[in-house]
C-alpha positions in Angstrom: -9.6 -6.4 -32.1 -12.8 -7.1 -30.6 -15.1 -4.9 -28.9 -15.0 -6.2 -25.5 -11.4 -6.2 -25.2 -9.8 -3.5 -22.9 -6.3 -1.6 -23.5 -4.4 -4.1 -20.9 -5.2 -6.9 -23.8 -3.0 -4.2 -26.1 -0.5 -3.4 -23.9 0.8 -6.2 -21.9 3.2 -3.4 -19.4 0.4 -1.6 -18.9 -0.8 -2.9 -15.4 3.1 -2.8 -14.3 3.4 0.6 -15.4 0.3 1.4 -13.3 1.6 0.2 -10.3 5.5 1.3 -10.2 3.6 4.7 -11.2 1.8 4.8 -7.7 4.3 3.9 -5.9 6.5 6.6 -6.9 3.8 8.8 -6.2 3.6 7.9 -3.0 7.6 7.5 -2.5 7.5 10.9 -0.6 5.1 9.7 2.0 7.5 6.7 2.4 10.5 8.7 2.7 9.1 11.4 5.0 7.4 8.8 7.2 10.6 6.7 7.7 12.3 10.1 8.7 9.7 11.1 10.7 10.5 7.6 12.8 14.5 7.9 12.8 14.2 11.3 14.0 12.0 10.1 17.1 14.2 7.0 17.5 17.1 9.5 17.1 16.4 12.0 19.3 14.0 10.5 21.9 15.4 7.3 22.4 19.2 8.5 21.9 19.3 5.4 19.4 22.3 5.6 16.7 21.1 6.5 13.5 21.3 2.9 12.4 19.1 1.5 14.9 17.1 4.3 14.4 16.6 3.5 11.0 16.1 0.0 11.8 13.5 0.5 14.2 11.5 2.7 11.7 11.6 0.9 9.1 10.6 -2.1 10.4 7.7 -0.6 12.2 6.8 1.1 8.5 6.9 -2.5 7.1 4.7 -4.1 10.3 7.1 -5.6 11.7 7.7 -4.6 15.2 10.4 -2.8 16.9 14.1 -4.3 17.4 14.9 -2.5 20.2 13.7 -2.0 23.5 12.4 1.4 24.6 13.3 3.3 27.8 12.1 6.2 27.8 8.2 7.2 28.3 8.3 10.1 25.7 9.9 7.3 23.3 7.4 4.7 24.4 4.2 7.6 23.5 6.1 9.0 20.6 6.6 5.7 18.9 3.5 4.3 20.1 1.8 7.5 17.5 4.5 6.4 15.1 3.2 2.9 14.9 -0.2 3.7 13.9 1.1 6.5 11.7 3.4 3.8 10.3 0.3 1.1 10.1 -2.0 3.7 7.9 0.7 4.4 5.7 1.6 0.6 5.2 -1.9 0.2 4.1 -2.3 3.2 1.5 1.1 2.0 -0.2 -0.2 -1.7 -0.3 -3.8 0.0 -1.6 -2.0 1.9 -4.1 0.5 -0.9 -5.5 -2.5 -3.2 -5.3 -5.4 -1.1 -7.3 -4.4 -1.6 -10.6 -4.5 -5.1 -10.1 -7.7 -5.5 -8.4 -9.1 -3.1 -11.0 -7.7 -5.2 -13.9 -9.5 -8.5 -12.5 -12.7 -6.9 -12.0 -13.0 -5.4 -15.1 -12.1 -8.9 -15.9 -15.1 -10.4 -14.5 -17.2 -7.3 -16.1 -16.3 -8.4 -19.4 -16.6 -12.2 -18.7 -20.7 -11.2 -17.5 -21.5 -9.0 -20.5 -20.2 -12.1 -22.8 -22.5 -13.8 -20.6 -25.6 -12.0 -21.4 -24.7 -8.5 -19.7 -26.7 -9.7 -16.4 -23.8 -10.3 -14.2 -24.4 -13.4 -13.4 -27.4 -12.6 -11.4 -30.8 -14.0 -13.0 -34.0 -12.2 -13.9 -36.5 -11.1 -11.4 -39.7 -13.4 -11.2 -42.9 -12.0 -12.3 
């Protein structure tokens, strides 16, 4: 094995195993969150529990709602659950995604200290 190579080189799972790991770390969050949005749709909106699923989940996903809201409590309540559901979205796509983005740049690391270790950037000038 050479020096420069990293354990993903070993281990060709590895950067799987990474990412199904963080998401079941953050499979609570998930679960709670699309609760969370049922619940409102539930007992706001006086949606079925199908719809209310529905509704939450693809708001979690960034979709949109399905169905229309009639209520001003539902329209603040799920207004807050939208951007709730928005930050969410992006911490699970920033946690499925790190392992990945951290494989290529260590990548590109290893790719500029076979280069000469400068980074591709050249020497200062006197």
């Amino acid at each position: 094995m050479k020096p420069n190579e990293t354990h993903f080189h070993r281990r060709p799972w590895h950067l799987a195993r990474h990412m199904v790991s963080g998401v079941f770390a953050l499979l609570p969050l998930a679960v709670g969150t699309l609760g969370l949005g049922m619940a409102i749709y539930h007992w706001v909106e006086g949606l079925p529990w199908p719809d209310s699923f529905l509704n939450a989940a693809m708001l979690l996903g960034g979709m949109g709602p399905v169905d229309p809201l009639r209520t001003t409590a539902g329209k603040w309540l799920a207004g807050l659950y939208a951007l709730f559901a928005g930050v969410v979205f992006l911490v699970l796509a920033g946690v499925m995604l790190a392992p990945v983005i951290h494989h290529v740049l260590q990548r590109f690391h290893m790719e500029s200290q076979a280069d000469g270790g400068a980074g591709g950037v050249p020497p200062a000038q006197g």
